[in-house]
C-alpha positions in Angstrom: 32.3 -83.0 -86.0 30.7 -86.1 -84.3 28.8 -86.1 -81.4 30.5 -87.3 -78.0 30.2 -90.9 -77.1 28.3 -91.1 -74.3 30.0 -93.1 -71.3 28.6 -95.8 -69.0 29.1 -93.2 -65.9 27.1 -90.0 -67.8 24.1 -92.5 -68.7 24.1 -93.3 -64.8 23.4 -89.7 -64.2 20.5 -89.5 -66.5 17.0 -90.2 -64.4 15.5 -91.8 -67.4 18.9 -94.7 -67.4 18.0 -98.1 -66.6 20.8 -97.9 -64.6 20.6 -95.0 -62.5 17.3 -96.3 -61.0 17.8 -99.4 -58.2 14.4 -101.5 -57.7 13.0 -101.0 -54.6 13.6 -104.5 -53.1 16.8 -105.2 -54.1 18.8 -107.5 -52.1 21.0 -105.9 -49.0 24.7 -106.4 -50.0 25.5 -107.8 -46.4 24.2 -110.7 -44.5 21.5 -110.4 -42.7 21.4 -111.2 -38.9 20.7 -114.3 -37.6 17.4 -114.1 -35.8 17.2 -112.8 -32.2 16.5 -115.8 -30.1 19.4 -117.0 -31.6 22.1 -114.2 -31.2 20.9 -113.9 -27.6 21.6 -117.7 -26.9 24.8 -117.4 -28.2 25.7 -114.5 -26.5 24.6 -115.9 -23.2 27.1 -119.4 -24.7 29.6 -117.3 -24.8 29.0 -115.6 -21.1 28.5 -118.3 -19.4 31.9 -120.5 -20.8 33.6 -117.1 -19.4 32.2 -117.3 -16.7 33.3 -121.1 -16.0 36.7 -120.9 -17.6 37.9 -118.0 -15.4 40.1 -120.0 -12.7 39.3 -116.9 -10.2 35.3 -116.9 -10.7 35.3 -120.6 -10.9 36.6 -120.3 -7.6 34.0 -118.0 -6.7 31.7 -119.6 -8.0 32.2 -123.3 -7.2 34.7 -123.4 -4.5 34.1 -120.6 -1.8 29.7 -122.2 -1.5 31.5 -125.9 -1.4 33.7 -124.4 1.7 30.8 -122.6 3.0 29.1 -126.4 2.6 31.6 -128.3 4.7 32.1 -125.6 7.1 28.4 -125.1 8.2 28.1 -128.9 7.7 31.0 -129.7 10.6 30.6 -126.6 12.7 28.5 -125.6 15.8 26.7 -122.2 13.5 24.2 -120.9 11.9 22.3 -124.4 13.2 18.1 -124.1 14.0 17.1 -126.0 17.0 15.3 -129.0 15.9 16.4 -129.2 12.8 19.4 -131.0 10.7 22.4 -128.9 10.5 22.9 -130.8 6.9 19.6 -128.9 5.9 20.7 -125.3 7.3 23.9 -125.6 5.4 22.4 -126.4 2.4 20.0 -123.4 2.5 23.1 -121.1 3.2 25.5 -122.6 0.8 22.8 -122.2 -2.3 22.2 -118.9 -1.5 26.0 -118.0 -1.1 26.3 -119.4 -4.8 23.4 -117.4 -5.8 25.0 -114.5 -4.4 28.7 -115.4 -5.9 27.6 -115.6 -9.4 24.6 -112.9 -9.5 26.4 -110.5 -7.9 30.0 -110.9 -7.3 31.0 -112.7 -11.0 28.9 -110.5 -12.8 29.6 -107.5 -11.4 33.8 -108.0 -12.1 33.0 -109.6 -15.7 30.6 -106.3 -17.1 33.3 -103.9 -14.9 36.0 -105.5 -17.0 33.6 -105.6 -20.4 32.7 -101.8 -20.0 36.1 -100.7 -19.2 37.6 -102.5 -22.4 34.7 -100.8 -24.8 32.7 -104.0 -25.3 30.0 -102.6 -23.6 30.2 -99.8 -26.5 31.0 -101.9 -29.1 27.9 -104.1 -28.3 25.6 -101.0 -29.1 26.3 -100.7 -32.4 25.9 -104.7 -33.2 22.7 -106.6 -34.0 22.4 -108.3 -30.9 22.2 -104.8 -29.1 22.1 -103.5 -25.9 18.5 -105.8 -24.9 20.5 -108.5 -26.0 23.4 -108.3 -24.6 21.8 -108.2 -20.9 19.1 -111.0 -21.9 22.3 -113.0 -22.3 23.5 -112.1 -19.2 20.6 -113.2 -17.3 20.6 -116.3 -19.4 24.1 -117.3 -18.6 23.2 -116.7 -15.1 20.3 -119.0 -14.5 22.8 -121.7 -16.4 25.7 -121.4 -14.0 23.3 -121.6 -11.3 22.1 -124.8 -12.9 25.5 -126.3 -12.6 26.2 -124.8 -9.2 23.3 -126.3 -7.6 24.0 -130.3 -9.8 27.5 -129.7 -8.0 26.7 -128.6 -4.9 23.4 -130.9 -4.9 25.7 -133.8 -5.0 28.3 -132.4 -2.5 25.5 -132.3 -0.4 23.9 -135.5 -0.9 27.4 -137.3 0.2 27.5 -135.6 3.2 24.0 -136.7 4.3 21.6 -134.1 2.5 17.8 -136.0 2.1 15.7 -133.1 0.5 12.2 -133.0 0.1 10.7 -132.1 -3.3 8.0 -129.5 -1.9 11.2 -127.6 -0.6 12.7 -127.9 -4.0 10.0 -126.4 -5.8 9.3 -123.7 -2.9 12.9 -122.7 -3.5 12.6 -122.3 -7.4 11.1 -118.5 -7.0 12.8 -117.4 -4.5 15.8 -118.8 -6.6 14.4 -116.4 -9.3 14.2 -113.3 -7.7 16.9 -113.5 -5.9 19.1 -114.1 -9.6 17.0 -110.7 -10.5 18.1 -108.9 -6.8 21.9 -110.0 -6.7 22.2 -110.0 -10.8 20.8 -106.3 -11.3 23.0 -104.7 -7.8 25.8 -106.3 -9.9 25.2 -104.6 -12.9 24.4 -101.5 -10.7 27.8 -101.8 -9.4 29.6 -102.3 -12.7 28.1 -99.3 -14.3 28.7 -96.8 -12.0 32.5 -97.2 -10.6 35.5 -98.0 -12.5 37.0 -101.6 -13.4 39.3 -101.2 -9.6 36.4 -99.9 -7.5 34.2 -102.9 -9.1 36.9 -105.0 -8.0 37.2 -104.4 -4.1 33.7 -103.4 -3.6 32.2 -106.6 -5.5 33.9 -108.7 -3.4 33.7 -105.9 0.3 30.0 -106.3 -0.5 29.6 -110.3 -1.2 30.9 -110.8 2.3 28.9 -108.7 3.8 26.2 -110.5 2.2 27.3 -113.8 3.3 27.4 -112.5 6.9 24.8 -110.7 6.7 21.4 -113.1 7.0 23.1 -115.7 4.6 25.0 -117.9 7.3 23.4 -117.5 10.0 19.6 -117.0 10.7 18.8 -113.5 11.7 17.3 -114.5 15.8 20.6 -115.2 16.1 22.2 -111.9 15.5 22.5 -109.2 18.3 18.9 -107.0 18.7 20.3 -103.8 17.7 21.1 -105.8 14.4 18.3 -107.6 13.6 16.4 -105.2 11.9 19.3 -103.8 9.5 19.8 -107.7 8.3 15.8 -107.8 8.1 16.2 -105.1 5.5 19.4 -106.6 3.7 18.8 -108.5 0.3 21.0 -111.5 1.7 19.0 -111.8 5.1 15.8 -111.5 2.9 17.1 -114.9 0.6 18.6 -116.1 3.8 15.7 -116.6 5.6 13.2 -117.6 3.0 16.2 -120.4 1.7 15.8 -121.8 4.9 12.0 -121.6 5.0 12.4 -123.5 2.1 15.0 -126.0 2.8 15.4 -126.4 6.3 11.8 -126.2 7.8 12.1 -122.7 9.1 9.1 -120.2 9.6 8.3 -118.9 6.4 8.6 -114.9 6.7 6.1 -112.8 4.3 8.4 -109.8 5.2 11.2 -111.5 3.7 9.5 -112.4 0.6 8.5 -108.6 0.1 12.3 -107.5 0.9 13.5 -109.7 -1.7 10.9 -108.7 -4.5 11.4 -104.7 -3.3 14.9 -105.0 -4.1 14.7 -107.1 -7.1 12.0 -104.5 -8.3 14.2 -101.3 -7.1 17.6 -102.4 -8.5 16.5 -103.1 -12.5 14.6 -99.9 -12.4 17.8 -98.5 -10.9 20.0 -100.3 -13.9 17.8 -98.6 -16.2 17.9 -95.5 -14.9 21.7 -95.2 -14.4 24.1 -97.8 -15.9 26.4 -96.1 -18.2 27.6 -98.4 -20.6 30.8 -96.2 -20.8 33.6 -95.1 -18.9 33.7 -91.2 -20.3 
């Protein structure tokens, strides 16, 4: 009787088999990741040619600050004594684009995104849940970039001369106020479903707009004035025009802004669900 020929699957079972022992660095069998930086710069590619390809948030974006533009440019409103109502229209229209994009845009696009299971799906990818917001706020600040060339010009041909100290005054309060409007967005989109994003996204932008963006805040009633003090929109509002037009710059306003740009991320972190269930 001979003895049994030992197969290539009972020699892997034997601890002392070549084969049955893998060396500790062997090579992953997928691909490996691409590195960070660069998965979050493509995500935030990807967000922001969304963002500018949608006919209905281009419109948003683009086309409701360029009305505001012309409409605060020609009429009698929202106009400071002494100063150029060119300037005071500029101040509002920049922060109505802030507020479109931040807020509004994002807001419907992560409502959508969470409702379709990307927001799920992104958990389980390499780029991750960071990520995914890092791109976010990336593809943000880009729009804006193109919103204010766009509405820069727009500006300029209607008689717009800015001041380069304004400019740069206006860069932080640009930045918090992307941080404000972009994380009440994201608020909004993770706590009520895709049709209550939808209506109160764009209920709430208005408000905004109304609300210390168009028109300074001495010039609302007395019994308002200190609820549009307190408003995110009348906070940008007023230090845009600080900025831009010449106005009085308000240290209240500044500490609104940063309070609410403070309270809504911590708020994002502590309740965005990045599910429906």
């Amino acid at each position: 009787m001979t003895a049994p020929d030992l197969s290539a699957d009972s020699r892997a079972g034997d601890p002392a088999s070549p084969t049955s022992q893998a060396p500790s660095n062997a090579p992953s069998s997928g691909p490996a990741p691409a590195p960070r930086l660069r998965r979050i710069l493509a995500h935030a590619r990807l967000e922001a040619r969304t963002l500018l390809t949608n006919g209905e948030q281009l419109m948003v974006a683009i086309a409701v600050p360029a009305f505001v533009l012309i409409g605060l440019r020609l009429l009698p409103v929202g106009r400071l004594e002494g100063v150029a109502p060119i300037d005071t229209a500029v101040a509002a229209t920049l922060a109505t684009a802030l507020v479109s994009t931040s807020f509004t845009s994002q807001a419907i696009q992560t409502g959508f995104d969470r409702r379709n299971g990307v927001l799920r799906w992104v958990a389980t990818t390499p780029l991750g849940r960071d990520g995914y917001l890092a791109g976010k706020v990336l593809a943000t600040l880009l729009v804006h970039v193109l919103q204010g060339a766009v509405l820069g010009l727009l500006a300029l041909a209607l008689g717009w001369r800015p001041e380069l100290w304004g400019l740069l005054a206006a860069l932080p309060v640009w930045l918090v106020g992307t941080v404000a409007f972009g994380a009440l967005g994201l608020l909004l989109a993770g706590r009520l479903r895709t049709e209550g994003v939808l209506a109160a996204s764009n209920l709430v932008f208005v408000l905004f707009v109304v609300g210390g963006i168009s028109f300074p805040v001495a010039q609302y009633p007395r019994f308002l004035r200190g609820l549009v003090d307190l408003l995110p929109s009348g906070a940008l509002g007023e230090l845009l025009r600080a900025c831009l037009a010449g106005s009085p710059f308000s240290i209240g306003s500044a500490l609104v802004l940063v309070i609410w740009a403070v309270g809504a991320s911590l708020a994002v972190i502590r309740w965005f669900r990045w599910t429906d269930a």
